[in-house]
N, C-alpha and C positions, 0 to 999 in steps of 0.2 A: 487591522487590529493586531495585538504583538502578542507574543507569546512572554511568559515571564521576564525573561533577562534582556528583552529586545530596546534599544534606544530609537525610541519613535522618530522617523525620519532621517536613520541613515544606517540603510542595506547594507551597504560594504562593510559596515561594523558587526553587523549580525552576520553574513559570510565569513568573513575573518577568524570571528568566532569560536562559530562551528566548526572552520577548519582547523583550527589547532585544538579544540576539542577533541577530534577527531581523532587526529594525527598523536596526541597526545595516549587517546585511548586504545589505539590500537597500537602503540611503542613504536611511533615510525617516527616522534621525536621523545624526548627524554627528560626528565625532571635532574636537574643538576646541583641546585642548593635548594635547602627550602628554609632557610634560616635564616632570610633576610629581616633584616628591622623593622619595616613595615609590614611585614605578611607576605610579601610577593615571593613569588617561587622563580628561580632564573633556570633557563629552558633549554637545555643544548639541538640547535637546529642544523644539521651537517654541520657545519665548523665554525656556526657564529653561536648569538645566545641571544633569548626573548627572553624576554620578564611579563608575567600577569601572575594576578592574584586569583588562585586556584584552589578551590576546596574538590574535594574528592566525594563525590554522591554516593547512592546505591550501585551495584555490580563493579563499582572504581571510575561511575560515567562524573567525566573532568566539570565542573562547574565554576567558568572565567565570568570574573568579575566583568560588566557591562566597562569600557571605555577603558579596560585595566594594560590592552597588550604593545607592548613596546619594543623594539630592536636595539642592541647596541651597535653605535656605529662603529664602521671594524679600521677605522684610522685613531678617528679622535677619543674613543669608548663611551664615549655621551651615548644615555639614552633619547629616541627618538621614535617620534610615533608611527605603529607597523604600518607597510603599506603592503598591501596584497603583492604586488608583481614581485616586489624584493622579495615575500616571505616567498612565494612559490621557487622563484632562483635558486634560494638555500634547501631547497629540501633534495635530500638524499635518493635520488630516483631518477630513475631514467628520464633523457633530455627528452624523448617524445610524448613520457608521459606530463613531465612536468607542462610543454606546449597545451598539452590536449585539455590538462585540469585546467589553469589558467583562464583558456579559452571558455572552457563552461565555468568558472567562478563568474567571469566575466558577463557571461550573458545571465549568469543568475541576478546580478546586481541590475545591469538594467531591464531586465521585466520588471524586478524589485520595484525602479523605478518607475514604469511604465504606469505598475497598480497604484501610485501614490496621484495620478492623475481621475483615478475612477471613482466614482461614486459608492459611498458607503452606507451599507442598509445603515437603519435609525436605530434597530436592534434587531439582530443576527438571532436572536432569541423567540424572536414572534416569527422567524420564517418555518413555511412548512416543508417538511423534509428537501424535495428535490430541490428548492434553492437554498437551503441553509449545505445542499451538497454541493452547490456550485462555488457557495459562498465565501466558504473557506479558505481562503487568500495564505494562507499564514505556510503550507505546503509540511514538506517533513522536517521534524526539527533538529533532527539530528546531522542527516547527513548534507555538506555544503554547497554540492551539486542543486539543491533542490528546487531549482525552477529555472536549468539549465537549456533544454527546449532546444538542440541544437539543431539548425531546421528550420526552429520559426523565423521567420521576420519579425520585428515591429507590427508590422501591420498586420502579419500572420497571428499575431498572440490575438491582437487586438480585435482580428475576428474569431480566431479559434480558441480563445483561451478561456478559459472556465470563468476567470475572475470578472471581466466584461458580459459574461451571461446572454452573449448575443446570439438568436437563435441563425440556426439558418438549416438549408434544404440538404437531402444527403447527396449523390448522384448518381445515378444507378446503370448498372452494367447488365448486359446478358451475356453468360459465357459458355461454348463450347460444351455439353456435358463430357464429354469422353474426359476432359480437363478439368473435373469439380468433381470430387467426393462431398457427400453431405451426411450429416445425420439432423433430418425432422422429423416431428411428430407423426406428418402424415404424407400423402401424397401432394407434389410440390403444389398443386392447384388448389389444393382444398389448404394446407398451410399459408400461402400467402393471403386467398380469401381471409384466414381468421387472421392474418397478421397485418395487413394494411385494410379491411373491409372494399367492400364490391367495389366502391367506387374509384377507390385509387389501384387497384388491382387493373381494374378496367384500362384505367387509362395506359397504365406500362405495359397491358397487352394491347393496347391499338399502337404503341409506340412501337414496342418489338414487332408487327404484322407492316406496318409501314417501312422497318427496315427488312425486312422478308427473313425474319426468325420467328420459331415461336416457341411456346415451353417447354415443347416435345424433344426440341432439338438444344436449346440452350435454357438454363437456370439463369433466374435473375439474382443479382447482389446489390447489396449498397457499397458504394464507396466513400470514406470521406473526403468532401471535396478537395481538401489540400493534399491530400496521396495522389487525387485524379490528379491536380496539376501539377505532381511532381513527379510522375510515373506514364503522362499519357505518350509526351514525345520521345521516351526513352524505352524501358522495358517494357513496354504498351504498344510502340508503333506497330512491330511486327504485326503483332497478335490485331492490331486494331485494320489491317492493313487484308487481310485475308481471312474477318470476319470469326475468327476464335473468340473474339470479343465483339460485341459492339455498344456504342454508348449511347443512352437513351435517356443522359440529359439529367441537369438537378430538375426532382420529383418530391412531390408528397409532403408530410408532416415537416413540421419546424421540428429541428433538436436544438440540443444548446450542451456542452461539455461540463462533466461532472470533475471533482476535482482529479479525477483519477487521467483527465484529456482525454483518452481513446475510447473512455465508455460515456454513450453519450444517453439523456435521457430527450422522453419526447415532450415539445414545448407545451404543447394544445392539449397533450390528456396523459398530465407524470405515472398515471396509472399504467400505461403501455410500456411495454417492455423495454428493459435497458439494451441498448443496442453497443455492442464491444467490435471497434474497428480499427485497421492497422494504421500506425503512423511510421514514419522511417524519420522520426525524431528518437534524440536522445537525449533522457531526462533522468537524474542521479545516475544510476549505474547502469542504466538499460535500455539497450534499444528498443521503441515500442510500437515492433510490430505483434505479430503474436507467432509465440513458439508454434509451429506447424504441427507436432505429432499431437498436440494438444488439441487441437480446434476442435474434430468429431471425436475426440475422444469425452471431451468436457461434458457433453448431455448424458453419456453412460455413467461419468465418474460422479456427477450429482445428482442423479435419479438413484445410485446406489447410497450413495449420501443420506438425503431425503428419506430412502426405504428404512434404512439405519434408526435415525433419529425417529420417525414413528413409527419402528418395532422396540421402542425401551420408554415402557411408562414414565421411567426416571424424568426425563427430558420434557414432559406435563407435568406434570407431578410437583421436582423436585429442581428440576435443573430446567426452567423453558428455553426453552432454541427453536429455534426455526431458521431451515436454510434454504436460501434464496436459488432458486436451480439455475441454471447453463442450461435450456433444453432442450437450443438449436445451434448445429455448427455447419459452416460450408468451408471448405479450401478448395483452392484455385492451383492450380500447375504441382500436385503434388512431387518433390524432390526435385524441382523446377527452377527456376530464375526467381518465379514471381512465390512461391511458397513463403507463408506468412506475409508476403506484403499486401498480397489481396486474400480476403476474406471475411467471416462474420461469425459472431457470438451475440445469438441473443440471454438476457436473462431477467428472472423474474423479477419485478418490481416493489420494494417494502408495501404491505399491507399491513392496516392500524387502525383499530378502531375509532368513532368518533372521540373518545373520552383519553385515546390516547396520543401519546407525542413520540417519532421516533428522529434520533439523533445522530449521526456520527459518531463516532468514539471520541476522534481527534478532535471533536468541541470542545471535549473537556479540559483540554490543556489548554485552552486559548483565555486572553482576558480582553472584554469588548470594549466598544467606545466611550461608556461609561466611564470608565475606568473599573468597574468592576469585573470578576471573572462569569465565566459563562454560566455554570453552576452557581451564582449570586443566590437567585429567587429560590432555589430549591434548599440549598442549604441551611439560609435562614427561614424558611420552612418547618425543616424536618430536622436540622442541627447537625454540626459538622459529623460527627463521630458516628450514629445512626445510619447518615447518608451514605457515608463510606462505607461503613459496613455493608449496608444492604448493595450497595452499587458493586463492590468484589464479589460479594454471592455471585449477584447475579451476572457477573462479566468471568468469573475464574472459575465456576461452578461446571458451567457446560463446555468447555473447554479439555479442562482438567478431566473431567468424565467422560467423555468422548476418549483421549487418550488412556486412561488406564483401566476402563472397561472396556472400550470395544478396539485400543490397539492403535486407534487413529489422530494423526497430528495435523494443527491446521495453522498457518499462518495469520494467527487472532490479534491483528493490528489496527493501527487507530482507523484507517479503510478501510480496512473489512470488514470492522465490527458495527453493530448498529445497537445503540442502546434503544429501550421502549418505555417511557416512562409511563404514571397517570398523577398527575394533579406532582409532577417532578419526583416521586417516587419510583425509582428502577424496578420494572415489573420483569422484563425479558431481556432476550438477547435475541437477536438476527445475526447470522455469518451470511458472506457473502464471496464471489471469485476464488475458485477451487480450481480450476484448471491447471495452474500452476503451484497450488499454493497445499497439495494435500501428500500426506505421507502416511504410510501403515505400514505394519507388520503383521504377515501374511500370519505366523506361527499365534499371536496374541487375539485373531476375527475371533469373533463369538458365531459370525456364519461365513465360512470362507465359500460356502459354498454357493451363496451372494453377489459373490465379487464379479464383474464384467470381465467378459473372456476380452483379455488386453489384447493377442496373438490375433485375435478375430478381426479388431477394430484396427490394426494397424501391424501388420510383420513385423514394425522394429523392434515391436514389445517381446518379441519369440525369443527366448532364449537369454534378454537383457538380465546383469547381474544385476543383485543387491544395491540398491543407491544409485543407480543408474537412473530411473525414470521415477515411480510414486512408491514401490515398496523397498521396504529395509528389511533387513536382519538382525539389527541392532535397535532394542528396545532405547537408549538410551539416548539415540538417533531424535526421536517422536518428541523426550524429554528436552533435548534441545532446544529443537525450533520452537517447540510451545515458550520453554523460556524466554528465548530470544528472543520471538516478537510480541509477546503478549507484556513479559514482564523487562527484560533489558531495554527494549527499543519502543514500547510503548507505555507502560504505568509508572514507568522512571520520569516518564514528562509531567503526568499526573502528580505526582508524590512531590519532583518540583513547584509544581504551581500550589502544593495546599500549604508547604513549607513558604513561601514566599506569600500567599498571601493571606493568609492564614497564622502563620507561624506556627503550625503543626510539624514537627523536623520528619525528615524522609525517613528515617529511622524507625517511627511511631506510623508513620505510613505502613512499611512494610513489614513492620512488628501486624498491624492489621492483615497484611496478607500471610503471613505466617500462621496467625487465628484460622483464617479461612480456611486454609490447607493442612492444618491440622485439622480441624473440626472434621473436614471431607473424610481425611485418614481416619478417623477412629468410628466413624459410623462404614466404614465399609470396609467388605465381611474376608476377602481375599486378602490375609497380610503380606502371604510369600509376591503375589502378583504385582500389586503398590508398591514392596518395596525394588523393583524395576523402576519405578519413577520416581524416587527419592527425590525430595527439594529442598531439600537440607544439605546440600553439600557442602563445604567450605570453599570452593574453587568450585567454577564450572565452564565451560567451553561457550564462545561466542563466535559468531560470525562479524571480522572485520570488514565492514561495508565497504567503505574509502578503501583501504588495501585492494580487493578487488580490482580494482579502474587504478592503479598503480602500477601494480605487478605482478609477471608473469606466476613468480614462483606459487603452487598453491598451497604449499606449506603455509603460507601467511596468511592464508582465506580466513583462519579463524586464530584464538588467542584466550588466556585464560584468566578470571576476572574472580575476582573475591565476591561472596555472596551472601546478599545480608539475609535471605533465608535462614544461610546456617548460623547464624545470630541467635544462640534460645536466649538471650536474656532482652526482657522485656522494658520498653521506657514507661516510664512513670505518667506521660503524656496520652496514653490509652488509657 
């Protein structure tokens, strides 16, 4: 299914895209005329020139016409139609970076391809949470990498890949204790009991006893099976070789990959814990195994989370959230070879009552195979401008409050967010994956004295500056990222799909969010504190995705973008 701007059945179009979107938005190409006759804007690309028809969105995010992008040809001047490898040639950036994008455009197109062979639910709208999370084909819509996978095979998507939904077994290791740091809930014997039950416990302990280990001496793991086969002859041998490791074989429940690939959910009972395991693929800008200093630190940093959010009424009350814990970690060979390549995150799985539905965020920008959008039934329900309404409450409400009461920023994007409806009415929110994704300032806690001794769980925390790891110094820091990914990189998609199919302008979208965020501001009581997180700015700082995986310099990691917050005048359209 496509998202707004998408021309049904052809990926390289929708790649293309994105990337001069991109590249456009982050000034790594340039807008050269905008005064041609028909509308189109000619595009200075290092030393040639593209033509598309480009309107300019919320934050300045580029909005190219479906089928509009062109190259002139640098002999004859004829326009002619872009082709990926040409555009990548012209672009201004290192030869190896240029290789390397390329290469993942390239593999993004054909997965692209690959999912146009699969099976499509009937409606993506009747599944229940864990496969409407697998479901989601459509990936991130901004940046062009986005289903790059470098890594997979064909056949490796086609078994590992979210979109195919094919379950299969994990494989499980027993490793060396002297070599695994953990943080469980309990003792390793009584945690595994409650996390795979007697039975399948049993059996990975007559496995490990038949290789003459046992739990005393080595801790069991899962691995995913495509790490085992891509790790067992190489950074594995040794270790597999003199029994630091040994392997006991794919075991137990079926999983099946969420869209997020590395966190997998369980096939036979979605209720069981999400299990997060490394991959040594690389997908948009990252490689995904898992940052190391993070793994045990994850179950302290969301059980302090969690304590948070049920010590402030607000959050029942007024803002609901509910956050989803991390609140088990293992690593393998700490500051080793194999650090983040092998290890585990478990975490807790959405719970909802019968009467209720919980969703993805990133549903919401999508339009199904109806041809309607995914919010169709709900909207004409409850009627555009209500729905919205009440849907920013409840997505900007506990977000925003968390950051300028208690200090704390979280990467509230279209995966991490879980909307909760009843009868398609937004009742809650869920956040979700904190390990990487949380930020405070230590001077703004309401209980610093709360906070997990970092030094304890891990020496590197001892002594680390500001910005280095989870805390800042800079309030304005917190302000960022909530913007970035809740409103630049994620309600910006939103705001295009009610404009497009709706004809509600983004404008009037975020004239809506500006309501929101005002309304917050004037019912709460600390003015000098609030205005620390001012969202009215006329300019504000972003982070340039694409730049990243470009170049070194990291002056360019972020860039500044106009902001229609700071917009007070209102459309006539609300």
């Amino acid at each position: 299914m496509p998202l707004p701007l998408d021309l049904c059945d052809r990926p390289e179009e929708r790649v293309l895209r994105q990337l001069v979107s991109a590249l456009l938005f982050e000034g790594v190409i340039c807008p050269l005329k905008t005064d041609q006759p028909d509308g189109a804007t000619i595009l200075a690309i290092g030393a040639a020139e593209m033509r598309a028809h480009v309107q300019k969105g919320p934050f300045g995010r580029p909005r190219i016409k479906p089928g509009s992008l062109a190259l002139r040809h640098s002999e004859t001047g004829d326009w002619m139609k872009a082709e990926l490898d040409d555009l990548v040639r012209l672009l201004p950036v290192p030869e190896a970076a240029r290789e390397k994008l390329l290469a993942e455009l390239q593999g993004t197109i054909t997965f692209l391809e690959q999912d146009r062979d699969l099976p499509v639910p009937a409606d993506r709208r009747a599944l229940p949470f864990d496969r409407l999370d697998c479901a989601l084909a459509e990936a991130h819509p901004y940046h062009p990498c986005f289903k790059s996978r470098t890594g997979f095979s064909l056949e490796d998507n086609a078994l590992f890949g979210p979109e195919a939904g094919r379950p299969f077994q994990l494989h499980w290791i027993a490793v060396k204790r002297g070599y695994v740091r953990e943080a469980l809930l309990t003792d390793p014997q009584r945690f595994w009991t409650a996390e795979l039950g007697e039975a399948e416990f049993s059996g990975l302990l007559s496995q490990m006893k038949q290789q003459g280990v046992c739990l005393d001496t080595h801790e069991l793991l899962p691995v995913h099976p495509w790490q085992w086969r891509h790790l067992k002859n190489r950074l594995l041998a040794d270790w597999l070789a003199d029994a630091r490791i040994v392997s006991l074989g794919e075991h137990g429940a079926p999983y099946r990959a969420t869209q997020s690939i590395r966190t997998l959910v369980n096939h036979a009972d979605p209720g069981h814990a999400h299990v997060k395991l490394p991959l040594d693929i690389v997908n948009t800008s990252s490689l995904r195994v898992l940052e190391p200093h993070s793994i045990v630190t994850a179950p302290h940093l969301s059980a302090w989370l969690a304590r948070l959010v049920a010590g402030d009424a607000a959050f029942d009350e007024r803002y609901p959230l509910t956050i989803l814990e991390e609140y088990a970690g293992i690593r393998v060979d700490p500051h080793g070879a194999l650090d983040g390549k092998l290890g585990l995150m478990l975490r807790e799985s959405p719970k909802v009552e019968a009467d209720e539905q919980a969703v993805p965020f990133n549903a919401l920008m999508m339009i199904e195979a109806d041809g309607k959008t995914f919010i169709a039934p709900w909207v004409e329900r409850h009627g555009l401008i209500p729905w919205l309404r009440r849907m920013l409450e409840v997505t900007v409400f506990p977000v925003w409050h968390l950051m300028v009461h208690h200090g704390v920023a979280l990467e509230a994007h279209g995966q991490n967010m879980i909307l909760v409806l009843r009868n398609g009415w937004p009742e809650r929110l869920i956040l979700r994956d904190f390990h990487e994704s949380v930020e405070f300032c230590p001077a703004l806690l309401r209980h610093p004295q709360d906070l997990p001794d970092f030094a304890a769980i891990d020496p590197v925390y001892a002594g680390a500056p500001s910005d280095a790891y989870y805390w800042t110094d800079h309030p304005n820091e917190l302000r960022e990222l909530v913007m970035d990914c809740l409103f630049i990189y994620c309600l910006t998609e939103v705001s295009l799909l009610i404009e497009t199919a709706y004809g509600l302008s983004e404008q009037a979208f975020w004239d809506l969010v500006t309501e929101c965020l005002d309304s917050y501001a004037s019912a709460y009581p600390d003015a000098t504190r609030l205005a620390l997180f001012a969202h009215d700015h006329p300019e504000i700082s972003t982070e340039s995705l694409l730049s990243r995986k470009l170049f070194r310099d990291r002056s360019l990691f972020r860039h500044r973008v106009s902001n229609p917050l700071g917009n007070r005048q209102r459309s006539d359209q609300t």
